[in-house]
Each structure stands twice: as structure tokens, then as C-alpha cells.
C-alpha positions in Angstrom: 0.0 0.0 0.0 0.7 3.8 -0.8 1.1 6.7 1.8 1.4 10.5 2.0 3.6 11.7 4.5 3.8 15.5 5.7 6.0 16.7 8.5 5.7 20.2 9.9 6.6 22.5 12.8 4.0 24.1 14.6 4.6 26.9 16.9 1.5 26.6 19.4 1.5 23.8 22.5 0.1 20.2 21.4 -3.1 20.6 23.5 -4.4 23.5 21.3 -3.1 21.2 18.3 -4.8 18.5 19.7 -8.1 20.4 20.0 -7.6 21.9 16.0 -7.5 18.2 15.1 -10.4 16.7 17.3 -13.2 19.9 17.6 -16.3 20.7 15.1 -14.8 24.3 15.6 -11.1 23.3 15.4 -11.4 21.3 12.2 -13.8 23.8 10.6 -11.6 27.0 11.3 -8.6 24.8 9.0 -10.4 22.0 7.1 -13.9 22.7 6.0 -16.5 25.3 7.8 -19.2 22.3 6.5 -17.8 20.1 9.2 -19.3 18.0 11.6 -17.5 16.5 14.5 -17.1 15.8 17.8 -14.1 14.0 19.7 -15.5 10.6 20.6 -13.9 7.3 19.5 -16.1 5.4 17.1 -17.6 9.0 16.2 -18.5 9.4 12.4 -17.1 13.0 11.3 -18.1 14.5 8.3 -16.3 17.2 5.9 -18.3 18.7 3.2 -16.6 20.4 0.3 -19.1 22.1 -2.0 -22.9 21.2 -2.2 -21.6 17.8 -4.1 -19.0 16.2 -2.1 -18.4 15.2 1.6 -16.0 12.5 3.5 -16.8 10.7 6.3 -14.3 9.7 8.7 -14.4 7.1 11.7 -12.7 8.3 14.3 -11.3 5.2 16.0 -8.1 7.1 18.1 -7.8 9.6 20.3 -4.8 9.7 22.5 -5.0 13.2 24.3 -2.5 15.6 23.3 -0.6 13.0 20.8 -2.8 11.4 18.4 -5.4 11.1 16.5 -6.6 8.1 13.9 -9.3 8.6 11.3 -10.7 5.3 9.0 -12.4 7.2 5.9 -15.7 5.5 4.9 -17.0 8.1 2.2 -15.5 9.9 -0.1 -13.7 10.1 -3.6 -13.4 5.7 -4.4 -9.5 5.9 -3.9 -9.8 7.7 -0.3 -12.3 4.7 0.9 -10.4 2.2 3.0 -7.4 4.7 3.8 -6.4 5.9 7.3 -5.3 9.2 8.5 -3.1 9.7 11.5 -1.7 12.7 13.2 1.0 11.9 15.4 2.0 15.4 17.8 5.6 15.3 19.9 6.7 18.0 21.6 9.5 20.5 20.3 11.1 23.3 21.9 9.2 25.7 20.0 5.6 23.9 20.0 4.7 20.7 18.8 5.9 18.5 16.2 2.9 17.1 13.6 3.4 14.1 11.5 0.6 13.4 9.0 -0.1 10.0 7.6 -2.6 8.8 4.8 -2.3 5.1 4.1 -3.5 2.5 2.4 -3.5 4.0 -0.6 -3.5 0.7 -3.7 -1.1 3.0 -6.0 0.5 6.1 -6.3 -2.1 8.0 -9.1 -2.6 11.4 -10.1 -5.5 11.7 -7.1 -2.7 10.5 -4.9 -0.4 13.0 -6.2 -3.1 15.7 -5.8 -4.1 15.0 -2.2 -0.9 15.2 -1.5 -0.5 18.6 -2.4 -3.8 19.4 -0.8 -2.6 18.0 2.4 0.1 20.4 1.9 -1.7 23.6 1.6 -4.5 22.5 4.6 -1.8 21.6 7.2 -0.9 25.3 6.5 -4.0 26.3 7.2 -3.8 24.4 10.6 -0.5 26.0 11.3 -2.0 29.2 10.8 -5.1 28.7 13.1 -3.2 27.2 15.6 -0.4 30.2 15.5 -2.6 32.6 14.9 -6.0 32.3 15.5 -6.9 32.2 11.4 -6.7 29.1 9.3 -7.2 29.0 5.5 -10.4 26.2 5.9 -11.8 25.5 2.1 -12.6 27.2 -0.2 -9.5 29.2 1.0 -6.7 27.1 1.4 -5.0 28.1 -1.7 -4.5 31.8 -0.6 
């Protein structure tokens, strides 16, 4: 299987990371504003992008302050099946954030794309969690 892999620094504590990643209002101030979520294991989340497309994650980890695991269920066919984790360590100038997106069956031009995507919305969640203001869809690509 296929992964993405992203590794950034960002300057904020892991507990307001942590709450970016696992809150309705976290996740829609860097993901989507169409979100709906709420940090319970087994919980279904769900990110709408447009009046045509959403994704549905299972949320089957929450380790406070450290991790989080998604399991998408819906969403574009080559996102169904794949996992997303977010691993947070601490740094000495805020928290370290590894992104993860497996189980991908082969590195396409979707793959390729999400990448990049990935890219521009974990600099949205640097920015919220920095700054107060994230870059949540449509917006990301400011």
C-alpha cells in the first residue's frame, strides 16, 4: 500500500493542536467550515466540500494531546479504505505534527493531488493554531 507523509513544525502547545484536530470548531476553522464533528472514538465525522462532495471519517483514536486516527468510509473511491493519522511530539518551539494517509492501492494522479492538498491545509492548521486564522476551504489556496 501507498502513503502520504507530511512533517511540519507548529509553533503553538500540542493541547491547542490537539483540539484543532479533534473539535467541530477546530477542524472547521482549517479543514472545512461544512464540518461535523465531535471528539469521541467510534464517532462518524463529516467534511463537506461544496454542495456535491463530503468525506466521512471514523474516528477510531484519540490519545490526548498525541494522536489522532481517522478510517475514511466516504468519499472520492481511492480515499475509501485509507487511514489518516496525526501523530503530535513536543518540540522546543511547540509541537511537532506528522501526517499520515495510508493504504492508498497506488500512487495515481489523485494521490499525487491529495498530496499537495494535504500540503496547503496543514498550513491552514498552522496558521489557526499560530494565529488564530486558518485558510479552511474554499480558501486554502491563498
Amino acid at each position: 500500500m501507498k502513503s502520504i507523509y507530511h512533517r511540519l513544525l507548529i509553533e503553538a502547545p500540542a493541547e491547542k493542536v490537539y483540539e484543532a484536530l479533534t473539535t467541530q470548531e477546530g477542524l472547521s476553522g482549517w479543514w472545512t467550515p461544512d464540518t461535523k464533528a465531535k471528539p469521541e472514538v467510534n464517532s462518524i465525522s463529516r467534511f463537506a466540500f461544496g454542495p456535491d462532495y463530503f468525506k466521512e471519517m471514523k474516528i477510531t483514536e484519540l490519545t490526548p494531546f498525541s494522536s489522532v486516527k481517522w478510517l475514511c468510509l466516504k468519499g472520492y473511491e481511492d480515499w475509501v479504505g485509507t487511514t489518516l493519522s496525526f501523530e503530535l511530539q513536543p518540540h522546543d518551539k511547540g509541537t511537532s505534527l506528522l501526517l499520515q494517509h495510508e493504504g492508498w492501492k497506488a500512487y495515481t494522479p489523485e494521490v499525487a493531488s491529495c498530496s499537495y492538498d494535504w500540503a496547503l491545509f496543514l498550513r491552514s492548521l498552522k496558521f489557526l493554531c499560530e494565529t488564530g486564522q486558518g485558510f479552511p476551504y474554499p480558501d486554502f489556496h491563498r
